[in-house]
C-alpha positions as a Markdown table, in Angstrom:
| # | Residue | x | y | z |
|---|---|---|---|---|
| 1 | Unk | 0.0 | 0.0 | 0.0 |
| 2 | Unk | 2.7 | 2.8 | 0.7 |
| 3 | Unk | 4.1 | 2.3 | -2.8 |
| 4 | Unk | 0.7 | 2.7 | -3.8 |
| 5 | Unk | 0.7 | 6.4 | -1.9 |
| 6 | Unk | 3.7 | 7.2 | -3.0 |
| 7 | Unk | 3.3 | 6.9 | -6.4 |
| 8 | Unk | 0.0 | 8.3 | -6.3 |
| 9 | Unk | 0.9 | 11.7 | -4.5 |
| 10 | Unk | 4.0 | 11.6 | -7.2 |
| 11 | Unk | 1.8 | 11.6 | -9.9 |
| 12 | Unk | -0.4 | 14.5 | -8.2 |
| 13 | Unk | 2.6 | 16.4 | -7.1 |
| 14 | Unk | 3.5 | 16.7 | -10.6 |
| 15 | Unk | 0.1 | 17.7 | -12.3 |
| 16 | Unk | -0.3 | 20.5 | -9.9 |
| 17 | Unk | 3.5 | 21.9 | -9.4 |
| 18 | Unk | 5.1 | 24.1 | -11.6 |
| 19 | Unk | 8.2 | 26.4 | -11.5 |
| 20 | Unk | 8.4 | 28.0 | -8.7 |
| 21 | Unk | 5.3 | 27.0 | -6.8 |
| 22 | Unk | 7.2 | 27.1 | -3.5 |
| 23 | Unk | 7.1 | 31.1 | -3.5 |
| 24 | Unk | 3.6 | 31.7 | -4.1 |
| 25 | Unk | 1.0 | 31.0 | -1.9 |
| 26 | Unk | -1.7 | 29.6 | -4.3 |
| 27 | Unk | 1.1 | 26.9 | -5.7 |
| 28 | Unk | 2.0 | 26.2 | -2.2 |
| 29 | Unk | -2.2 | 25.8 | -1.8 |
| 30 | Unk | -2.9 | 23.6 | -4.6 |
| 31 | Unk | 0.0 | 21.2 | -3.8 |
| 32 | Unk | -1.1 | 20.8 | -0.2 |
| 33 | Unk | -4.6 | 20.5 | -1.3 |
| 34 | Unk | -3.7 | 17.6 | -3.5 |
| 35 | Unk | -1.8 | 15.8 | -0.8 |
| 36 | Unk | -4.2 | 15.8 | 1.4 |
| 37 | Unk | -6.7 | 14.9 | -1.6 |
| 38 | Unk | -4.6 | 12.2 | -2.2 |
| 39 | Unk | -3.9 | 11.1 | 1.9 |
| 40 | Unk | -7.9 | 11.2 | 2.3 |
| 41 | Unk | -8.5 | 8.6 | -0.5 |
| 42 | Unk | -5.9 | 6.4 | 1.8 |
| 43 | Unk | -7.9 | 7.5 | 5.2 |
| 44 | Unk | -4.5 | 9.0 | 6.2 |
| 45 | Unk | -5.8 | 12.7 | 6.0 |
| 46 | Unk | -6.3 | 13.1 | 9.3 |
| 47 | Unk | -2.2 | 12.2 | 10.5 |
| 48 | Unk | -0.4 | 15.9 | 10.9 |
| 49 | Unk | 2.9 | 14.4 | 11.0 |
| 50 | Unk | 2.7 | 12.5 | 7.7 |
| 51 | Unk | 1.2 | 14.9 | 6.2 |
| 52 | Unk | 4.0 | 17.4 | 7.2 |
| 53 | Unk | 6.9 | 14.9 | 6.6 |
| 54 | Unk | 5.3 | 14.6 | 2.9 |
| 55 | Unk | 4.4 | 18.2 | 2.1 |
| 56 | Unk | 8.4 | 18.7 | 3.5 |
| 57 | Unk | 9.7 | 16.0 | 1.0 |
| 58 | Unk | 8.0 | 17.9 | -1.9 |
| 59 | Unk | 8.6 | 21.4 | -1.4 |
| 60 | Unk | 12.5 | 20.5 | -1.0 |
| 61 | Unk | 12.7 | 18.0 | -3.9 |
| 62 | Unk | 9.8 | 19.0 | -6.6 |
């Protein structure tokens, strides 16, 4: 299953990203609104800490 969620929030990430995202507010919105889109299909919306450790992950590396 965590490749599953991996892959999936991957696949999100790079739908909704573009360059620079991480210095605007609304990119910085529609990423974290897809990962939590794509935690809640999961039922993992509702853990902070993942949610944090993922969102971290992607802003340094997308």
């Amino acid at each position: 299953m965590s490749l599953r969620v991996v892959n999936d929030i991957d696949e999100i990430v790079r739908l909704v990203r573009f360059d620079g995202w991480q210095n605007t507010h609304a990119g910085e919105r529609e990423v974290k609104k897809a990962l939590r889109k794509t935690l809640f299909k999961y039922k993992l919306h509702q853990d902070q800490d993942l949610f944090d450790k993922a969102y971290g992950y992607i802003r340094q590396y997308y």
